[in-house]
C-alpha positions as CSV (number, residue, x, y, z in Angstrom):
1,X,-43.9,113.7,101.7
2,X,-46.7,116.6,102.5
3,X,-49.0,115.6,104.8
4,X,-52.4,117.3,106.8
5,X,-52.6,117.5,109.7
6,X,-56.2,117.8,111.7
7,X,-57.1,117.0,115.4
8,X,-54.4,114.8,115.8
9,X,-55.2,113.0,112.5
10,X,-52.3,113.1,110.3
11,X,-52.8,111.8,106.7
12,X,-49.6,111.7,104.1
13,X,-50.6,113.0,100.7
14,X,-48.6,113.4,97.5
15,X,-47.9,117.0,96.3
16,X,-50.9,117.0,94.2
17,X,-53.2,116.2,97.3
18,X,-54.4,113.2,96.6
19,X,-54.1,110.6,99.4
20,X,-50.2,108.5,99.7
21,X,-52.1,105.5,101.6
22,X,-55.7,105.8,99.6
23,X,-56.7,102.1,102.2
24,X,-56.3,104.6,105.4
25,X,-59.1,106.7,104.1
26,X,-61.9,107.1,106.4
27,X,-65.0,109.4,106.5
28,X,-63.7,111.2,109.0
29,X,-60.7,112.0,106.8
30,X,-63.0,112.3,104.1
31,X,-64.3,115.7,106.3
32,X,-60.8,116.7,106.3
33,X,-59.9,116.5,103.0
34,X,-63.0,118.0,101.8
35,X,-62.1,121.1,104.3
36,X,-58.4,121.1,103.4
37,X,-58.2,120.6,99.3
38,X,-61.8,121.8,98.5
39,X,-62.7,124.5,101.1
40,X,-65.7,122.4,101.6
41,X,-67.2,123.0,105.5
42,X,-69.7,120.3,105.9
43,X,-70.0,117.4,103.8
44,X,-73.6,117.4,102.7
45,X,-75.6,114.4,101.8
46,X,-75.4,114.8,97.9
47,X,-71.3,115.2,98.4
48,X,-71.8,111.7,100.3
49,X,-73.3,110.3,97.3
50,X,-71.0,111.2,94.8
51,X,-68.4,109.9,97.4
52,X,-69.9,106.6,97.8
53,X,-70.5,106.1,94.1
54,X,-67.0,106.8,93.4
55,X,-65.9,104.9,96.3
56,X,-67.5,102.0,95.5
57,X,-66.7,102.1,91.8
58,X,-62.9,102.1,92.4
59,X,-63.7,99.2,95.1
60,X,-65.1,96.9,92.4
61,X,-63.3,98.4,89.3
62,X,-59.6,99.4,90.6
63,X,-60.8,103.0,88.7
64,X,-62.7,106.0,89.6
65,X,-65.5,106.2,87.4
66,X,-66.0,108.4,83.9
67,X,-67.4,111.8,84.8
68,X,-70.8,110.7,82.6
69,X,-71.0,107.5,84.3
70,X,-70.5,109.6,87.9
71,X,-73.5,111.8,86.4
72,X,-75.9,109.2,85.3
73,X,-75.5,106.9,88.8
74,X,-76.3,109.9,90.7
75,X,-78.6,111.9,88.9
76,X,-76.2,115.2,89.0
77,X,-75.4,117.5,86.5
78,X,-71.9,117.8,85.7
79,X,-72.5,121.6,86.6
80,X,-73.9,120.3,89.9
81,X,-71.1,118.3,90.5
82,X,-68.7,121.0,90.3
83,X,-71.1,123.2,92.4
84,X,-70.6,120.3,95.2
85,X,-66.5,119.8,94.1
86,X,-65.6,122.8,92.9
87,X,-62.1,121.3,91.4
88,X,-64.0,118.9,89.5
89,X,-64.9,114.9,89.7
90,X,-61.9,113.7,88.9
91,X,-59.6,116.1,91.2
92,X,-61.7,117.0,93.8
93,X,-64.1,114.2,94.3
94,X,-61.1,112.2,93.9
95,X,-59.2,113.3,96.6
96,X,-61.9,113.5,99.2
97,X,-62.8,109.9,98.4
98,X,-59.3,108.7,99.4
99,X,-58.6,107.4,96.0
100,X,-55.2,107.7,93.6
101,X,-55.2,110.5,91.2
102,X,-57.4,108.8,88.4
103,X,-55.3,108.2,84.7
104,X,-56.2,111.2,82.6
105,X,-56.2,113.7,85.2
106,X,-54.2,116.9,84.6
């Protein structure tokens, strides 16, 4: 299984990137995802809210959110959103909030 390695933080992930163990997901390794499948530096506070909507969506739902739900619960653009993710909601947000690749993805 691929895996990332950072620091001496090691988190398996499949061959899509998305995380094999989506419950060890932590901000920290939210920073290194976002550095390692986006080519995001610093997460910044509106990639935080996007994170913690989705997050917290897929907590109480067992899904990640529709894009135009995403975009009305955080007041962004889709255009913004892919500014911030540049892979998209569903792929890069995704991944950087530690949650399985969501059904529909390609």
């Amino acid at each position: 299984m691929p895996s990332i390695e950072k620091d001496g933080t090691l988190i398996r992930v499949n061959d899509e990137g998305f995380m094999a163990c989506p419950e060890e997901w932590t901000p920290r390794i939210a920073g290194i995802l976002a550095k390692a499948e986006e080519n995001i530096d610093t997460l910044t506070e509106e990639h935080w809210a996007i994170v913690n909507f989705i997050r917290a969506h897929y907590e109480e739902n067992g899904l990640a959110p529709m894009v135009r739900k995403m975009c009305q619960n955080t007041g962004f653009s889709l255009k913004k959103i892919y500014e911030l993710f540049p892979s998209g909601p569903a792929k890069g947000a995704c991944k950087v909030a530690g949650l399985p690749k969501p059904d529909g993805c390609v």
